[in-house]
py3Dmol code that shows the C-alpha trace and the ligand (Angstrom):
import py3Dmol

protein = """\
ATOM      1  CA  UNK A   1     -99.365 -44.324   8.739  1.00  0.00           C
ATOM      2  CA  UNK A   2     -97.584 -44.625  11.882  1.00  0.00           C
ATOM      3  CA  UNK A   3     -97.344 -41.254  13.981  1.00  0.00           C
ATOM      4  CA  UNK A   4     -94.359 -40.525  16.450  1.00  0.00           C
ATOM      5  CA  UNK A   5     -93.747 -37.691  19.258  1.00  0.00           C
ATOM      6  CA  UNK A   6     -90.777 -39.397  20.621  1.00  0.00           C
ATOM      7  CA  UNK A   7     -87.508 -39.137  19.179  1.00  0.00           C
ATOM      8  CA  UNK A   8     -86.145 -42.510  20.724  1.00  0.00           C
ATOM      9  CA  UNK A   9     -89.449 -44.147  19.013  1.00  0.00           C
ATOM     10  CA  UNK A  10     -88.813 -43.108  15.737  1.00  0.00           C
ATOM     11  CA  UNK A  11     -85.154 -43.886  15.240  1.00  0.00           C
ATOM     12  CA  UNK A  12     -86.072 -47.169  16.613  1.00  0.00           C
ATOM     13  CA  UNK A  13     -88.880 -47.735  14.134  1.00  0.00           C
ATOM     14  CA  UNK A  14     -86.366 -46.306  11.364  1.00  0.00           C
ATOM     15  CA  UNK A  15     -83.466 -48.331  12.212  1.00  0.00           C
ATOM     16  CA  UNK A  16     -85.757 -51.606  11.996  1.00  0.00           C
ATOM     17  CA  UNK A  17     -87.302 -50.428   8.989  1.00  0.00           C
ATOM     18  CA  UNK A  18     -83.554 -50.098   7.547  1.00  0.00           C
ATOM     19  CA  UNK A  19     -82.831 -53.473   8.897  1.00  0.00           C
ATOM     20  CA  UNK A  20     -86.134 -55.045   7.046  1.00  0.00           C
ATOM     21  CA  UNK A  21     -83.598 -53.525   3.889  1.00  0.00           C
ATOM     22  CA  UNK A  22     -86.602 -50.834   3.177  1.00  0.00           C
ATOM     23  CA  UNK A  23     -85.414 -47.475   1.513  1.00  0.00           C
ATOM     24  CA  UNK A  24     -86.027 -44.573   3.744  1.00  0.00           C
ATOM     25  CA  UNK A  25     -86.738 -40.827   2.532  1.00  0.00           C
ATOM     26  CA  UNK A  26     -86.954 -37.862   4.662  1.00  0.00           C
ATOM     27  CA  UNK A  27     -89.086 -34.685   4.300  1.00  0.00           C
ATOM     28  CA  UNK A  28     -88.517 -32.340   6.577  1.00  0.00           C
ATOM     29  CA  UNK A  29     -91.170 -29.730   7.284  1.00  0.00           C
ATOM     30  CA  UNK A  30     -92.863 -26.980   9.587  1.00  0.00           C
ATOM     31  CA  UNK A  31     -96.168 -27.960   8.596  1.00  0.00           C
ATOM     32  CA  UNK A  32     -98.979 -26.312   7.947  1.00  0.00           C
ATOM     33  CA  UNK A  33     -98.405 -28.171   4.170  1.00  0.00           C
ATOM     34  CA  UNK A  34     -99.453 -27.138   1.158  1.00  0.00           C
ATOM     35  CA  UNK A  35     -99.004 -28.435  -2.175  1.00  0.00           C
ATOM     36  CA  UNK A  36     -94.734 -27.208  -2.217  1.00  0.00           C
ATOM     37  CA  UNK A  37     -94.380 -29.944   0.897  1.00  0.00           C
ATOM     38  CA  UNK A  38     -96.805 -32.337  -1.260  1.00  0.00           C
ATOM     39  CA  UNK A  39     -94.701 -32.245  -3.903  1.00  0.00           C
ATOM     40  CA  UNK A  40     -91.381 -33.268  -1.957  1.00  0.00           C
ATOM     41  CA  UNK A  41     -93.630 -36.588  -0.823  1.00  0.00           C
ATOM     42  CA  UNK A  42     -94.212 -37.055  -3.822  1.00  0.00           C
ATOM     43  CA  UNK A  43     -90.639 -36.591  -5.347  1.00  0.00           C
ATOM     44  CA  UNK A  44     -89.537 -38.964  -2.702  1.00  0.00           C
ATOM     45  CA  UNK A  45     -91.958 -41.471  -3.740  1.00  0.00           C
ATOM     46  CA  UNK A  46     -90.926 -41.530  -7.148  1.00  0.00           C
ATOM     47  CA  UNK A  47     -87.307 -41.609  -6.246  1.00  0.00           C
ATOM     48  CA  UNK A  48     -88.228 -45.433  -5.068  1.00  0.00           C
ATOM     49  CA  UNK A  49     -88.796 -44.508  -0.968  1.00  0.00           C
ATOM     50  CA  UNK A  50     -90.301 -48.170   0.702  1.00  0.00           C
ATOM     51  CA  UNK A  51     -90.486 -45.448   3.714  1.00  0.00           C
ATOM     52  CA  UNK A  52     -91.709 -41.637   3.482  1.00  0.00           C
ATOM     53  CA  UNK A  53     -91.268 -40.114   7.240  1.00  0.00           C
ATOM     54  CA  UNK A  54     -92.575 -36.637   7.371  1.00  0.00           C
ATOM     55  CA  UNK A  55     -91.422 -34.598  10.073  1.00  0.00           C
ATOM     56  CA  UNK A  56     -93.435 -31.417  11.289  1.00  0.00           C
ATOM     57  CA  UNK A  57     -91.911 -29.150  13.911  1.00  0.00           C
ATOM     58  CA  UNK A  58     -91.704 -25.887  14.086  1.00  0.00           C
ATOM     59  CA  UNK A  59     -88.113 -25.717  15.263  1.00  0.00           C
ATOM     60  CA  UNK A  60     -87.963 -22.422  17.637  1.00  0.00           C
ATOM     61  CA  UNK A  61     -84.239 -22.973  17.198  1.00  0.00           C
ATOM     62  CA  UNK A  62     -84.103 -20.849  13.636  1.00  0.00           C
ATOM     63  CA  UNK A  63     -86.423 -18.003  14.965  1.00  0.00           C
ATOM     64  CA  UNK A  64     -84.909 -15.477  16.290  1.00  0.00           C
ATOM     65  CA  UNK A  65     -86.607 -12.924  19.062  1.00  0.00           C
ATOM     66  CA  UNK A  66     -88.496 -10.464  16.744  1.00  0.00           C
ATOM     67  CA  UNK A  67     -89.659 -13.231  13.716  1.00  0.00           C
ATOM     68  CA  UNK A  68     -92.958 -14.967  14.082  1.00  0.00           C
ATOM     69  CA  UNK A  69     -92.549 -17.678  15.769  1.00  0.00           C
ATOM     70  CA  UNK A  70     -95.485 -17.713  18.025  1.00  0.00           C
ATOM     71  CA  UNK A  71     -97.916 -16.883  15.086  1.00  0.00           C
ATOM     72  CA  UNK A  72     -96.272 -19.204  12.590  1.00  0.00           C
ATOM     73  CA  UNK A  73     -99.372 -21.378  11.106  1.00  0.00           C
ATOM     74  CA  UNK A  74     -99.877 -24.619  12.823  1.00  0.00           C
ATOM     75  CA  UNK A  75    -102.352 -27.166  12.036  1.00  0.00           C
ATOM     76  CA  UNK A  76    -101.635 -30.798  12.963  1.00  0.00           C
ATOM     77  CA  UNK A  77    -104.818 -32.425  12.254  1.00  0.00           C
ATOM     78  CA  UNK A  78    -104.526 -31.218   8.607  1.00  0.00           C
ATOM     79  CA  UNK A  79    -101.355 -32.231   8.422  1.00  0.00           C
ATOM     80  CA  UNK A  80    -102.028 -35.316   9.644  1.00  0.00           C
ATOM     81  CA  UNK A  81    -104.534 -36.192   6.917  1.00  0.00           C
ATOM     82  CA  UNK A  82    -102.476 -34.619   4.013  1.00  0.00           C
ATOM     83  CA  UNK A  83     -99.250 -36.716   4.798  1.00  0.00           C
ATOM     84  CA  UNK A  84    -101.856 -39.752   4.657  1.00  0.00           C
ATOM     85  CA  UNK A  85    -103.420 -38.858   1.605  1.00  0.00           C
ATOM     86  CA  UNK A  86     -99.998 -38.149  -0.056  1.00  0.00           C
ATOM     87  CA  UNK A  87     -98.790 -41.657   0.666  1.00  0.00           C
ATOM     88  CA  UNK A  88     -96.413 -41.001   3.667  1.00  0.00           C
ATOM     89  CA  UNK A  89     -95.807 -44.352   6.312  1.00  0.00           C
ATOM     90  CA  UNK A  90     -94.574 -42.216   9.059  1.00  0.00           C
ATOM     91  CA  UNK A  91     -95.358 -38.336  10.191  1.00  0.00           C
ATOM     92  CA  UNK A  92     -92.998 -37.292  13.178  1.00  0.00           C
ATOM     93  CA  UNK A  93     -94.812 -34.373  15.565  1.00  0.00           C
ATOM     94  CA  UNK A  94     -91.697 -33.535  18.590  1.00  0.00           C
ATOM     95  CA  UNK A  95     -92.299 -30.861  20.756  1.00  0.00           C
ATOM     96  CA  UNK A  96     -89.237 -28.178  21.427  1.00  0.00           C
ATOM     97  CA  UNK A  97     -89.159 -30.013  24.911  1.00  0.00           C
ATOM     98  CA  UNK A  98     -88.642 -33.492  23.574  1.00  0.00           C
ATOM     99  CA  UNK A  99     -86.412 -32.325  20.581  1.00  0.00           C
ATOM    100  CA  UNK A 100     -84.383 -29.656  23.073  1.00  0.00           C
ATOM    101  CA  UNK A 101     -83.810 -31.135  26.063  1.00  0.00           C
ATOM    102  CA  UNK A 102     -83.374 -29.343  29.390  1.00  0.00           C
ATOM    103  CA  UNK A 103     -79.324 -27.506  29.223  1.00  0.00           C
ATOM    104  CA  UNK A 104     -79.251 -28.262  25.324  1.00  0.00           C
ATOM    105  CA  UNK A 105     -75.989 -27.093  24.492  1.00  0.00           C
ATOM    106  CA  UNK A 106     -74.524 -28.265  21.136  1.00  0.00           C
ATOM    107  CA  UNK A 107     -75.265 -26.822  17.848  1.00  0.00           C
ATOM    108  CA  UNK A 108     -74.247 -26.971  14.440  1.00  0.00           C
ATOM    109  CA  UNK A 109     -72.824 -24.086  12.710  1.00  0.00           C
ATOM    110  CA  UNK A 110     -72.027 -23.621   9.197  1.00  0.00           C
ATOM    111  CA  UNK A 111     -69.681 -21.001   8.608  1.00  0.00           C
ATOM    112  CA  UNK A 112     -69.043 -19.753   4.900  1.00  0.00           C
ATOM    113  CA  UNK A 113     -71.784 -20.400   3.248  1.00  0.00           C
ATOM    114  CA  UNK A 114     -74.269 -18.951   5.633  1.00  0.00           C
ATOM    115  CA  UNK A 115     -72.581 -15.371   6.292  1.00  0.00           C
ATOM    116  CA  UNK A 116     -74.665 -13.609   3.782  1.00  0.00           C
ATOM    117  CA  UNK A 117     -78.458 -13.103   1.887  1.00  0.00           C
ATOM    118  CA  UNK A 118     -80.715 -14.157   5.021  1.00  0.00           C
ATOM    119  CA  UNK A 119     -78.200 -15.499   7.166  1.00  0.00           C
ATOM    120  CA  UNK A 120     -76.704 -11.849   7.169  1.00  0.00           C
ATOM    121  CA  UNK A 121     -80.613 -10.655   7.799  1.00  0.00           C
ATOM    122  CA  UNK A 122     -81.416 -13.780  10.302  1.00  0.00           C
ATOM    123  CA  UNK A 123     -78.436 -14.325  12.639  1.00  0.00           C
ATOM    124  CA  UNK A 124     -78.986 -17.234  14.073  1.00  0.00           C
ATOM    125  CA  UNK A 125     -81.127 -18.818  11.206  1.00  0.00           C
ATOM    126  CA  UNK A 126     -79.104 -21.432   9.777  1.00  0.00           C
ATOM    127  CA  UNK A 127     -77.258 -22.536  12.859  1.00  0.00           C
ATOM    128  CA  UNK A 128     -81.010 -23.403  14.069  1.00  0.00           C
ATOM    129  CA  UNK A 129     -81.363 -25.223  11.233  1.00  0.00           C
ATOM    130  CA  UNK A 130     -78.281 -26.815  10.138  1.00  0.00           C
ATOM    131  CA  UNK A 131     -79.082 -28.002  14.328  1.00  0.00           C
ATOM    132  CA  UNK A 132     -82.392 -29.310  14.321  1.00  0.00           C
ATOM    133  CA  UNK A 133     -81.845 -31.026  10.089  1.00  0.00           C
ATOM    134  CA  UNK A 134     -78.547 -33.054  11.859  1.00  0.00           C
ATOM    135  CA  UNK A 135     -80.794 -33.754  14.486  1.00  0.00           C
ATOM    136  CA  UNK A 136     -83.280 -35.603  12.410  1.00  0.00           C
ATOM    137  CA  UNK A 137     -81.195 -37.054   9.922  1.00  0.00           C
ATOM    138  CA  UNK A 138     -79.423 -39.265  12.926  1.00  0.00           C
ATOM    139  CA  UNK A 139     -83.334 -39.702  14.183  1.00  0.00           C
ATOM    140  CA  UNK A 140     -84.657 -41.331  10.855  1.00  0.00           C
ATOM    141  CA  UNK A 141     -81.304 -42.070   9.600  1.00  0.00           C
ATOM    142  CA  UNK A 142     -82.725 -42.048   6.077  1.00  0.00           C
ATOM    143  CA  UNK A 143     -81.239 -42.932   2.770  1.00  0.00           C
ATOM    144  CA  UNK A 144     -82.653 -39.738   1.484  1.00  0.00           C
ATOM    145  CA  UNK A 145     -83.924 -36.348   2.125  1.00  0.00           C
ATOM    146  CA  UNK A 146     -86.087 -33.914   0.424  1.00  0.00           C
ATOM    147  CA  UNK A 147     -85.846 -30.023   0.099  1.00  0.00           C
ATOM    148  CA  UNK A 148     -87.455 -27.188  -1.675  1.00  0.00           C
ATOM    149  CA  UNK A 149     -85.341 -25.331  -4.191  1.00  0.00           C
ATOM    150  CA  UNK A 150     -87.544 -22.186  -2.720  1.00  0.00           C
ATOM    151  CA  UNK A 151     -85.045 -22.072   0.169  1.00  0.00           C
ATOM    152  CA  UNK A 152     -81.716 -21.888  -1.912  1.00  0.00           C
ATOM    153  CA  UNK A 153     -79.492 -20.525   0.969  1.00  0.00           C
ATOM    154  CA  UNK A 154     -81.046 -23.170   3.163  1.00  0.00           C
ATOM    155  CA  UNK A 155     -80.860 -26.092   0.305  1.00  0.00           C
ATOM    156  CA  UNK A 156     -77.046 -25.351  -0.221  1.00  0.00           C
ATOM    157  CA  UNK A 157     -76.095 -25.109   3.017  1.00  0.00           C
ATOM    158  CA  UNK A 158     -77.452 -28.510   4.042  1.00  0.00           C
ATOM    159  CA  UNK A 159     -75.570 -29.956   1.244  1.00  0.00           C
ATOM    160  CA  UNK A 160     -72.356 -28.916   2.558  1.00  0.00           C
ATOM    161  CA  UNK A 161     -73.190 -30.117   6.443  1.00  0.00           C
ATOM    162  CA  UNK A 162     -74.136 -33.376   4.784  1.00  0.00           C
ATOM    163  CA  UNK A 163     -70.354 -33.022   2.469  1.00  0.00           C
ATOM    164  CA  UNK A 164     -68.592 -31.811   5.890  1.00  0.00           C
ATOM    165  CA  UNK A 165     -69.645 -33.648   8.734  1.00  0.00           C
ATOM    166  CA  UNK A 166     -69.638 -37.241   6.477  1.00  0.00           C
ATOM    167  CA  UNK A 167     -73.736 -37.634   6.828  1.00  0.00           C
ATOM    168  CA  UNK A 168     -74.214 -40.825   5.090  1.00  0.00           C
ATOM    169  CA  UNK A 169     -77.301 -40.058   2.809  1.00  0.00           C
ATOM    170  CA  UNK A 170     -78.373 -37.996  -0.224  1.00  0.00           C
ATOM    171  CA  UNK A 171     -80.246 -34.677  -0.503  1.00  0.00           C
ATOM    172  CA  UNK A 172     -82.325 -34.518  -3.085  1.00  0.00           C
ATOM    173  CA  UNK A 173     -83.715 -31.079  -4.130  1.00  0.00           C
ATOM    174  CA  UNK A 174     -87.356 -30.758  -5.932  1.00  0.00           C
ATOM    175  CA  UNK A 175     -88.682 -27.282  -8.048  1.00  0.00           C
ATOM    176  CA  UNK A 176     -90.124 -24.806  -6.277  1.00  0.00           C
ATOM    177  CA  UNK A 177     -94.396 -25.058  -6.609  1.00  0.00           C
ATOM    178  CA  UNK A 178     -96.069 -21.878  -7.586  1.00  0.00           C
ATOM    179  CA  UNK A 179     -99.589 -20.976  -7.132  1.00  0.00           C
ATOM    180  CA  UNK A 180    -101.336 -19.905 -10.542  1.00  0.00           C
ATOM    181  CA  UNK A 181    -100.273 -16.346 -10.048  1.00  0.00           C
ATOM    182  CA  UNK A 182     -96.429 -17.293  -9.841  1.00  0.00           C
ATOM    183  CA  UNK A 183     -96.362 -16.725  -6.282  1.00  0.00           C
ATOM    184  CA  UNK A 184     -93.768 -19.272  -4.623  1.00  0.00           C
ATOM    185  CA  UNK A 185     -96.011 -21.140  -2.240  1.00  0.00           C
ATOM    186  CA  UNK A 186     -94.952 -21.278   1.127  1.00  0.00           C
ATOM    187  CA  UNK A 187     -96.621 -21.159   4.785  1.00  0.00           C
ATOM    188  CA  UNK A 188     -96.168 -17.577   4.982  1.00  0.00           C
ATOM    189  CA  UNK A 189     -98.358 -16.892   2.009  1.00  0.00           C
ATOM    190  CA  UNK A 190    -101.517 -17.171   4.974  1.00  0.00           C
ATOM    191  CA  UNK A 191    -100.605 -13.949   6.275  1.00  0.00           C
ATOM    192  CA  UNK A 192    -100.877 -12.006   2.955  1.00  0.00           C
ATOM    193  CA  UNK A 193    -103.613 -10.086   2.141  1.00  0.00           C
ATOM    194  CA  UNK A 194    -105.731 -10.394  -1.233  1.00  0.00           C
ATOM    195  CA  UNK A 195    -103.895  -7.223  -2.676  1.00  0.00           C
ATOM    196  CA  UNK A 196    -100.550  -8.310  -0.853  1.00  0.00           C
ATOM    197  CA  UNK A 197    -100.618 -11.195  -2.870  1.00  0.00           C
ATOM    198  CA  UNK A 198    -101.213  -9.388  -6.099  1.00  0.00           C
ATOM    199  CA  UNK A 199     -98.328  -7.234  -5.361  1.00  0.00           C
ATOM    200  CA  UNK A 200     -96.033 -10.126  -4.323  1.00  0.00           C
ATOM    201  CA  UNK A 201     -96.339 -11.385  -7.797  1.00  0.00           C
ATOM    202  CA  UNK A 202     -93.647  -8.970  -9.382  1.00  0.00           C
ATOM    203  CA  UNK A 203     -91.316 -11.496  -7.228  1.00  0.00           C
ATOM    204  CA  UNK A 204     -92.298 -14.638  -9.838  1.00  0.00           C
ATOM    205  CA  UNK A 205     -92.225 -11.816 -12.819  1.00  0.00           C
ATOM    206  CA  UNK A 206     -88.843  -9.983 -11.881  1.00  0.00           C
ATOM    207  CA  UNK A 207     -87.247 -13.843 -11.918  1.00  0.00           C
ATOM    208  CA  UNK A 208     -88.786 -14.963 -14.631  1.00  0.00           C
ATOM    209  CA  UNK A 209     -88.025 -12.063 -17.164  1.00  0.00           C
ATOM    210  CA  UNK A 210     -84.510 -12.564 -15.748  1.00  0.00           C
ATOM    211  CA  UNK A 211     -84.518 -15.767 -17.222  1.00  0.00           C
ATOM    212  CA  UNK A 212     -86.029 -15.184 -20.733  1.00  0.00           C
ATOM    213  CA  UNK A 213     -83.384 -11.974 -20.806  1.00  0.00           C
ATOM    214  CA  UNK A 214     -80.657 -14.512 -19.872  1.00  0.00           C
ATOM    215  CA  UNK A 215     -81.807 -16.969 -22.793  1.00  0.00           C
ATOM    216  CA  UNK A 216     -82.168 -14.262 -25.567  1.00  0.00           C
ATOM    217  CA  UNK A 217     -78.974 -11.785 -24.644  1.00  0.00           C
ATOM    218  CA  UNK A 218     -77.002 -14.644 -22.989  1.00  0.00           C
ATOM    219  CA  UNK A 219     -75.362 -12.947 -20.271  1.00  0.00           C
ATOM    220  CA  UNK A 220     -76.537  -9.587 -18.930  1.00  0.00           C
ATOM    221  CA  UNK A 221     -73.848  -7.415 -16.245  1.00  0.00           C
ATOM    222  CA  UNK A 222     -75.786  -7.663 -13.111  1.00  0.00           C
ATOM    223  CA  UNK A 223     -75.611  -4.187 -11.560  1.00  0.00           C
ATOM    224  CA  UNK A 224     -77.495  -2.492 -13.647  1.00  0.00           C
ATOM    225  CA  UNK A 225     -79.759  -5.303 -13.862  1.00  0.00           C
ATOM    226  CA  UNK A 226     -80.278  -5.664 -10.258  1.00  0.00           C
ATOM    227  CA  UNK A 227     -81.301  -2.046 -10.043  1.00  0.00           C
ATOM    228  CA  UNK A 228     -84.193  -2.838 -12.547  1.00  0.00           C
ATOM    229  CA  UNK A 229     -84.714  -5.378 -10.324  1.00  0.00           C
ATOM    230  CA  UNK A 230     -85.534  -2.900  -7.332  1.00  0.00           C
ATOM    231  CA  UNK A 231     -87.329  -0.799  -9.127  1.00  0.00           C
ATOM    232  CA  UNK A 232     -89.730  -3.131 -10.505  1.00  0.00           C
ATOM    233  CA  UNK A 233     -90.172  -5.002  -6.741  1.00  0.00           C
ATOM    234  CA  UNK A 234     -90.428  -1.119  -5.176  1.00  0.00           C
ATOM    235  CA  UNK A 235     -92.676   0.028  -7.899  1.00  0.00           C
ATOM    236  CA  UNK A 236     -95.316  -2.601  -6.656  1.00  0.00           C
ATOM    237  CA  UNK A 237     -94.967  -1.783  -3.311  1.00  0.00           C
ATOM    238  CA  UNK A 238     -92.780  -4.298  -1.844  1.00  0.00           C
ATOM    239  CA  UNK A 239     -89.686  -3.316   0.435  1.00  0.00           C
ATOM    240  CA  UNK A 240     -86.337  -4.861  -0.672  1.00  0.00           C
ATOM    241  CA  UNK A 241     -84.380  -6.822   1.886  1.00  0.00           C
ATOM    242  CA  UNK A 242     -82.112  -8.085  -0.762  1.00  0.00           C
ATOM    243  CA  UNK A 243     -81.750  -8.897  -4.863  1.00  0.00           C
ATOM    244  CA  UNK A 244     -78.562 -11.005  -5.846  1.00  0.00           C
ATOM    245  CA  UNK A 245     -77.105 -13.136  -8.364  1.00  0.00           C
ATOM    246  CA  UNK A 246     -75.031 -15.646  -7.006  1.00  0.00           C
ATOM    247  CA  UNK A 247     -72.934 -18.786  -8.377  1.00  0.00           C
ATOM    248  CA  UNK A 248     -75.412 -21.738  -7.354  1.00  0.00           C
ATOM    249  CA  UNK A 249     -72.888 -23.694  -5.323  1.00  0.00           C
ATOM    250  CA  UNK A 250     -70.799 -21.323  -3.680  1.00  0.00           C
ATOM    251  CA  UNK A 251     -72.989 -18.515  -3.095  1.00  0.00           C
ATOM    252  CA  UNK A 252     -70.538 -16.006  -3.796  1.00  0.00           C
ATOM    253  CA  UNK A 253     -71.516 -12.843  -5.687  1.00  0.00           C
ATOM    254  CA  UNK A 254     -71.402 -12.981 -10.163  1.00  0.00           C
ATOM    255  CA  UNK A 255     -70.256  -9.738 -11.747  1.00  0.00           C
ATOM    256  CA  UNK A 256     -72.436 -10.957 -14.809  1.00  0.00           C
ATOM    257  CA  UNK A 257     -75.978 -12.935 -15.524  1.00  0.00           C
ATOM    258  CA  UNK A 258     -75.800 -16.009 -17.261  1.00  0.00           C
ATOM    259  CA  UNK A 259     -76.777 -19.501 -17.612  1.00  0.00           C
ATOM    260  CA  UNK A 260     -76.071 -21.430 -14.187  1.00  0.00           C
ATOM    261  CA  UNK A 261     -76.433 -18.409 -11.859  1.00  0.00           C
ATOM    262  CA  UNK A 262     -79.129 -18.048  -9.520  1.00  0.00           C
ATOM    263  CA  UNK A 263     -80.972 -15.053  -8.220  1.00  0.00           C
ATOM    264  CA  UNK A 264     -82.191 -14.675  -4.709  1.00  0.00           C
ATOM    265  CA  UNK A 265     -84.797 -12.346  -3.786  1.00  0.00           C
ATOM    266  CA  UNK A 266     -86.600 -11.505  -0.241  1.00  0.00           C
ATOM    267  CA  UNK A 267     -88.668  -8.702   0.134  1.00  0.00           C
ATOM    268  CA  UNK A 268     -91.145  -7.882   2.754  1.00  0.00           C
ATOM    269  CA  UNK A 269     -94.853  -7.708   1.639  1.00  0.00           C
ATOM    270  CA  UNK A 270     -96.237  -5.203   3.924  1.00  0.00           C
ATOM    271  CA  UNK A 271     -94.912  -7.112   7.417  1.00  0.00           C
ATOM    272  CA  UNK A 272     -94.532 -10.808   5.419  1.00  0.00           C
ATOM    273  CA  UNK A 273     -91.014 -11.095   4.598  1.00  0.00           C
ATOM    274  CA  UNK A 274     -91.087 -13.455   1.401  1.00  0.00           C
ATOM    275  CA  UNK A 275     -87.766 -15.179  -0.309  1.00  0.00           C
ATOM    276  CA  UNK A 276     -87.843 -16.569  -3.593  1.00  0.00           C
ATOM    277  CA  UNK A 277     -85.273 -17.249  -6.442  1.00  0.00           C
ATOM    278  CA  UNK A 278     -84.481 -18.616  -9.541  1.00  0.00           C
ATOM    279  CA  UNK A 279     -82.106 -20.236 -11.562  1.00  0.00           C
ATOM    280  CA  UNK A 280     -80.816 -18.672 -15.283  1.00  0.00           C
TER     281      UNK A 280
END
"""
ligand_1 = """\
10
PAF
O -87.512 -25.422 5.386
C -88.072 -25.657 6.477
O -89.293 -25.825 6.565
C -87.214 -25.722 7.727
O -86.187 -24.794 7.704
C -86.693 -27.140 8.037
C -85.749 -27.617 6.947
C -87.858 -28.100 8.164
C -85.921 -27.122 9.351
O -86.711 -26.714 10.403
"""
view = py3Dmol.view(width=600, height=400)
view.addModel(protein, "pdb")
view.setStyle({"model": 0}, {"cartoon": {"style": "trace"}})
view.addModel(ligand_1, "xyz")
view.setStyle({"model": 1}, {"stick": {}})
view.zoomTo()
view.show()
């Protein structure tokens, strides 16, 4: 597996690669992996990928001032050996020096899609990442990337950067991976505590009787619904940031549950804010 810090190395190795006619896939990351980032290597290996290039960078870009960027888990040696072990070729490590440099001054900035659910909460959020995902799609120039379905907001906006600004790849999107007690897994999960993570489960439990209500009444009006919602997530000690059904490729709010919509949760878990969502 070859291992890159400079940006200029890897899109020279990439573009040779795509040269030698090899098929390129892309997995973004932050690191720290666990078995949710596993599972995009492997969905890109099965999708035919000659070339896996994992990228791991915590991109300060999409923090903003008061969100955990400084404490956000890091591990590179582990990371190192996972990507191996999970069949990637390449692992990409930049710094924010080397990815930013000195005077950076152009961004990418999504406009509709991001004005509400966290980029309301996060200002800043998605232009950091719509920024630093353009950024490494012209670096590895790949035939394909791979996202988690656990970021929905994120997932659907960097479909419609890729639509808009003519990238010339596809975005491939793989289930989100649960940890036995439903719990979406996700880098953040380190911070919880053993009863935080009990409580976090009524996330998993509030989608998931969503769905089987969805299937057996068919649609469901979602006001009323949503305040069940809040009550079940407040009832197990978890503080609401926001509970909404929205139409999976706009984003725009549904009046009504029902087969196609998807609900987007984020709570905070004691200090851990924690997103998840489903779709009916
Ligand atoms: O989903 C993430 O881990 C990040 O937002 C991403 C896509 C790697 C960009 O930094």
């Amino acid at each position: 597996m070859k291992t890159f810090t400079e940006p200029k190395k890897l899109q020279k190795w990439c573009a040779a690669k795509r040269m030698e006619g090899r098929k390129i896939a892309l997995v973004p990351t932050m690191g720290y992996l666990h078995e949710g980032h596993l599972s995009l290597i492997e969905a890109a290996r099965k999708k035919g990928a000659d070339e896996i290039v994992v990228s791991v960078f915590v991109n300060p870009v999409q923090f903003g001032p008061n969100e955990d960027y400084d404490k956000y888990p890091r591990d590179e040696k582990a990371d190192l050996a996972k990507c191996r072990k999970a069949g990637a070729t390449a692992i990409f490590f930049p710094t924010p020096q080397n990815m930013y440099l000195d005077a950076h001054s152009v961004y990418v900035n999504e406009e509709t899609l991001s004005a509400g659910l966290c980029g309301a909460r996060r200002p800043g959020h998605f232009r950091g990442v719509c920024t630093v995902v353009a950024k490494l799609f012209n670096l590895a120039h790949p035939h394909f990337a791979v996202f988690g379905q656990k970021d929905f907001q994120q997932e659907t906006i960097i479909r419609r950067m890729v639509r808009d600004l003519n990238f010339d790849l596809e975005i491939v999107v793989a289930p989100i991976v649960r940890e036995p007690s439903g719990l979406a897994r996700s880098s953040r999960n380190t911070y919880l505590s053993a009863d935080e993570k009990s409580r976090a489960r009524a996330l998993s439990q509030s989608l998931f009787a969503a769905q089987a209500d969805v299937k057996a009444k068919k649609t469901v009006p979602w006001k009323a619904y949503q305040a069940k919602i809040v009550k079940k997530l407040e009832a197990a000690g978890l503080k609401v940031d926001y509970v909404e059904a929205v139409d999976g490729e706009t984003l725009e709010p549904v009046k009504r549950l029902e087969k196609g919509v998807a609900i987007l949760l984020a709570v905070y878990c004691g200090k851990t804010r924690l997103i998840d969502n489903a779709v009916m």
